[in-house]
Each structure stands twice: as structure tokens, then as C-alpha cells.
N, CA and C of each residue as an Amber inpcrd file, in Angstrom:
protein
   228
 -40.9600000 -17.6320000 -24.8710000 -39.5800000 -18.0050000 -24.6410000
 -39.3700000 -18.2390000 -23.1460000 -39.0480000 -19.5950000 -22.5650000
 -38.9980000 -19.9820000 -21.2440000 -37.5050000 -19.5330000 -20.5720000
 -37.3390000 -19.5290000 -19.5370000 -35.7370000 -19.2280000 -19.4910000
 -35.6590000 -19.8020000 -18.3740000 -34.4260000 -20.4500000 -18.3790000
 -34.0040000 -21.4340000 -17.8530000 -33.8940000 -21.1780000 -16.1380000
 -34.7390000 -21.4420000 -14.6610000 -34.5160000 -20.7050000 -13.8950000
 -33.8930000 -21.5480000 -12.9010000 -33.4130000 -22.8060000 -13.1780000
 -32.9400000 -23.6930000 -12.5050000 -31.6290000 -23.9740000 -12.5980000
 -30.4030000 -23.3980000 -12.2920000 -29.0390000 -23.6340000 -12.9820000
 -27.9760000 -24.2120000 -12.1290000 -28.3510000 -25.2400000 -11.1580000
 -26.9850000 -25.6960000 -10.5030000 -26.6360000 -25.8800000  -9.7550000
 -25.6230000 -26.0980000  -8.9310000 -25.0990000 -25.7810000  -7.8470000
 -24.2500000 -24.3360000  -8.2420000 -24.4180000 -23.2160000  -7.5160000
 -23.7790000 -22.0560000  -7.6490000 -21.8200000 -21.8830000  -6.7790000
 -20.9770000 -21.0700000  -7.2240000 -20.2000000 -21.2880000  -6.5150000
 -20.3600000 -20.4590000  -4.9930000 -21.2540000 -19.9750000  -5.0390000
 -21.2680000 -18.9490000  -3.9290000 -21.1680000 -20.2000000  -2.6230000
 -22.1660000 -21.4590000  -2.9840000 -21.8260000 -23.0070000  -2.0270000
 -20.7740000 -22.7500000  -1.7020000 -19.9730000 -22.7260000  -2.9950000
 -18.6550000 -23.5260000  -2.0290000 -17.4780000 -22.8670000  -1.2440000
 -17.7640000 -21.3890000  -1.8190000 -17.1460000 -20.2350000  -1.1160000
 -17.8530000 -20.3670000   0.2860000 -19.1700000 -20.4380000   0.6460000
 -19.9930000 -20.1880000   2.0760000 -18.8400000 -21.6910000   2.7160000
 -19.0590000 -22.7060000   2.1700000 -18.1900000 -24.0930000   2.8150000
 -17.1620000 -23.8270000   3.1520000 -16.0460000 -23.0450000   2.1580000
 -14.7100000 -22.7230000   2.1820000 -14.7200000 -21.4630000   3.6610000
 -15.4160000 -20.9250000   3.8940000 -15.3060000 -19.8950000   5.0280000
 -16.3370000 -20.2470000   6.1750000 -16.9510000 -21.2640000   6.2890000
 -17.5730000 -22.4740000   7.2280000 -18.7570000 -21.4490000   7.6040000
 -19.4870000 -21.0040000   6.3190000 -20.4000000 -20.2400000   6.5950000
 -21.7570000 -20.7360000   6.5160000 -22.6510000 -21.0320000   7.3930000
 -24.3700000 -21.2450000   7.0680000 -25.2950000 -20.1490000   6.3740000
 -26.3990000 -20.8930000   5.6380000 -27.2250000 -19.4600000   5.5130000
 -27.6080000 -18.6260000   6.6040000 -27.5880000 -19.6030000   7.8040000
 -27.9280000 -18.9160000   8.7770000 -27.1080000 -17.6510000   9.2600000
 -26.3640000 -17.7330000   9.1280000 -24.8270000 -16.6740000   9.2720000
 -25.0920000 -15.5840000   8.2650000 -25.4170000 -16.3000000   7.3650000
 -25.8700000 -14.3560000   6.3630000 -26.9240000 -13.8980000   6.2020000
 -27.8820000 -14.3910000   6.9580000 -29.1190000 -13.6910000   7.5310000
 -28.7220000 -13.2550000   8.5920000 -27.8910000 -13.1650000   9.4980000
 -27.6880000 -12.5280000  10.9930000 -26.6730000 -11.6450000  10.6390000
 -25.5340000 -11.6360000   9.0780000 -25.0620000 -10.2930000   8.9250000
 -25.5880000  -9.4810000   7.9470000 -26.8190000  -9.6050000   7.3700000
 -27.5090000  -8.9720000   6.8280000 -28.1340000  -7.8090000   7.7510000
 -27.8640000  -6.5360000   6.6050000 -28.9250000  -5.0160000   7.3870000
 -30.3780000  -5.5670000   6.9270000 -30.3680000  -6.2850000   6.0370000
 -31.4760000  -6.2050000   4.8280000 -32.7090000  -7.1130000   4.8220000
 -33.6140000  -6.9750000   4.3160000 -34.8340000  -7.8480000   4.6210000
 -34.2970000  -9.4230000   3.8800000 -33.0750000 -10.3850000   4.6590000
 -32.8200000 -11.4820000   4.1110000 -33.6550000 -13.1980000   4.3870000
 -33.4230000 -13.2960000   3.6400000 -34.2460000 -14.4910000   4.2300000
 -33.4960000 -16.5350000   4.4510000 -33.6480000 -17.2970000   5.1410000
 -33.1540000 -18.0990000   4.9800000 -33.0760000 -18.6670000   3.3490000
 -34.5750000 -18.8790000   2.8140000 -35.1550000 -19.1900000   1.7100000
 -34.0700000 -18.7610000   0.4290000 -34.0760000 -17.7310000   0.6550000
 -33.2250000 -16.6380000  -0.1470000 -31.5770000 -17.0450000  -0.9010000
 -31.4410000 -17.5830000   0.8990000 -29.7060000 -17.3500000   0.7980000
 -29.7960000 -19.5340000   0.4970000 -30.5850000 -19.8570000   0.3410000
 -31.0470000 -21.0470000  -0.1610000 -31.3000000 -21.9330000  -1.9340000
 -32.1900000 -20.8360000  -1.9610000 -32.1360000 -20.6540000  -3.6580000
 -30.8000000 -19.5470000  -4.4600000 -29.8150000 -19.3280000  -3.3780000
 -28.5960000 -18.6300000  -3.9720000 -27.9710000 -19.7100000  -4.1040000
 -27.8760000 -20.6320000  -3.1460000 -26.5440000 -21.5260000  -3.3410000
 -27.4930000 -22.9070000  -4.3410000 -28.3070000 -23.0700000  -4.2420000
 -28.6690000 -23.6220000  -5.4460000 -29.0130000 -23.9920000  -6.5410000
 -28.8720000 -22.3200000  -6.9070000 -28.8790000 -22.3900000  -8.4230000
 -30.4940000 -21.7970000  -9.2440000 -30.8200000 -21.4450000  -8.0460000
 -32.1210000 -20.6150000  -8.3620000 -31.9820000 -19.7310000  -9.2810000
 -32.8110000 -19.5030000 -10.3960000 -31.8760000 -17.7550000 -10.8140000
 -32.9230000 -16.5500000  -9.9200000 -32.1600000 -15.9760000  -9.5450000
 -32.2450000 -14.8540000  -8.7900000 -32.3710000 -13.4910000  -9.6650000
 -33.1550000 -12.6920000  -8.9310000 -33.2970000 -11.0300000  -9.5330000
 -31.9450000 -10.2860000  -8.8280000 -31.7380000  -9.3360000  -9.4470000
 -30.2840000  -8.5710000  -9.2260000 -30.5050000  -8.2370000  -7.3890000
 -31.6420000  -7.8570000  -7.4340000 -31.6440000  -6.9710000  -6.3990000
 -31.8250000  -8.3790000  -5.1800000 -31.8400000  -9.4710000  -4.9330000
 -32.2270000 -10.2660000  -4.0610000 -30.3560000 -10.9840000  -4.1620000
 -30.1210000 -10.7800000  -5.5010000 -28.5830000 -11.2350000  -5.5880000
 -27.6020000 -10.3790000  -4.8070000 -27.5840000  -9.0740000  -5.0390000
 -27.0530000  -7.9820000  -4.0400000 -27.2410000  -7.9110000  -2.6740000
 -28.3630000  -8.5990000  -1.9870000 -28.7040000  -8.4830000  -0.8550000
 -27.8710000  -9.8750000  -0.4240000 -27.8070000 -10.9290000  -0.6240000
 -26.7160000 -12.1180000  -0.3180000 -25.5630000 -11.7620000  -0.3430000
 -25.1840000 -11.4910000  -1.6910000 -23.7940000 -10.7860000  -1.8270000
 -23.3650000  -9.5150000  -0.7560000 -24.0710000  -8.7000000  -0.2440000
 -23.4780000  -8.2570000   0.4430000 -23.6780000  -8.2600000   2.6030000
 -24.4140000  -9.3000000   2.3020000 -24.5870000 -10.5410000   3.6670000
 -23.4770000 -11.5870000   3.6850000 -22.7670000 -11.9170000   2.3170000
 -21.7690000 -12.5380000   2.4450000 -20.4240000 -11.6900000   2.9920000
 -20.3880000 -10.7990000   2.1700000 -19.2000000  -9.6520000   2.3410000
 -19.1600000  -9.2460000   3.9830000 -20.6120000  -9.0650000   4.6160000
 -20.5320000  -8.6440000   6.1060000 -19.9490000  -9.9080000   6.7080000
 -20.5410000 -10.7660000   6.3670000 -20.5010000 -11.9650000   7.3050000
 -18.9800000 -12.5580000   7.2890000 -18.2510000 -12.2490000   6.0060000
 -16.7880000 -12.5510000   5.7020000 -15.6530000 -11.4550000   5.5960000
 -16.0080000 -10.8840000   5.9300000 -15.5430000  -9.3050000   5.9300000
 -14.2310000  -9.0770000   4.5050000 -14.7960000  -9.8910000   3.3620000
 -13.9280000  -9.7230000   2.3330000 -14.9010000  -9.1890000   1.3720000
 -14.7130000  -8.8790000   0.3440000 -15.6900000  -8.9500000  -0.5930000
 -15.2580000  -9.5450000  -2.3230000 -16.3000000  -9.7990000  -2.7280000
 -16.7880000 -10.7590000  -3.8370000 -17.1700000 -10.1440000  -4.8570000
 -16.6920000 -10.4760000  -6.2140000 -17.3990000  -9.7870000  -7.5180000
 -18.1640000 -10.5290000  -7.5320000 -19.5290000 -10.3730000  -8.2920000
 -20.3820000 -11.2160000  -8.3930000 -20.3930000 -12.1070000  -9.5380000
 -18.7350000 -12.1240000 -10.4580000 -18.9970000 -13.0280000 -11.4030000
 -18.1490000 -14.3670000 -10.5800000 -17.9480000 -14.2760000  -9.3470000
 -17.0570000 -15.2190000  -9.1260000 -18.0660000 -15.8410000  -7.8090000
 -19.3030000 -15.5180000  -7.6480000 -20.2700000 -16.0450000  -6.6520000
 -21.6070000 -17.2660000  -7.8480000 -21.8260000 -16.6680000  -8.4680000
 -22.7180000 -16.8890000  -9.9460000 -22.4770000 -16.9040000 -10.9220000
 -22.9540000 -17.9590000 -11.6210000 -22.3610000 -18.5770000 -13.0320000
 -23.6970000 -18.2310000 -14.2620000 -24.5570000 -16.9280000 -13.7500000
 -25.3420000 -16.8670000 -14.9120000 -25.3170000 -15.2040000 -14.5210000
């Protein structure tokens, strides 16, 4: 059973656009071992493991000082 690991454009894009954020920007408010790559295959729809999803998600939250449920960053 294959599963589908390619899904999109994610909204987390257009939230990073909406707050004029680069990946580069949530690798520099990341504590965490982040990576450009990372915050790359987030906004495009990569599917991601929880724990690499949590580490963006909360590089976004530093970097925006709001925070995000994660059903409203990712659509899987």
C-alpha cells in the first residue's frame, strides 16, 4: 500500500507570504536542528513526519510570535 507523499501546495506557504516570512527566517528562529530543505518540503507539500512537522511549526510560532494549530498550517 503506497501512500501518497506528495500533496500540494501546503497552507503553511501562504501564511509564511502573509507574514513576509522566508524559510530562511525559520531556520534562524529555530532552537532546533532545522533545516532550509525542511522548511522547503513543508511548504510544498512534502508529507512530513510529526516530529520534523513540530520543529517548523514551532520555528514558525518563534519567528511570528503567534502561534498555529497544526490543522490550519497542513492539509493532511
Amino acid at each position: 500500500m503506497d501512500i501518497e507523499r506528495n500533496l500540494g501546495v501546503q497552507p503553511i506557504a501562504a501564511v509564511m507570504a502573509e507574514l513576509n516570512l522566508s524559510p530562511h527566517d525559520l531556520v534562524l528562529a529555530s532552537t532546533e536542528q532545522l533545516t532550509h530543505k525542511m522548511v522547503s518540503r513543508a511548504t510544498k507539500g512534502r508529507r512530513l513526519t510529526a516530529n520534523t512537522r513540530g520543529k517548523v511549526i514551532r520555528a514558525l510560532e518563534a519567528a511570528s510570535g503567534r502561534s498555529f494549530p497544526v490543522e490550519t498550517l497542513f492539509n493532511y
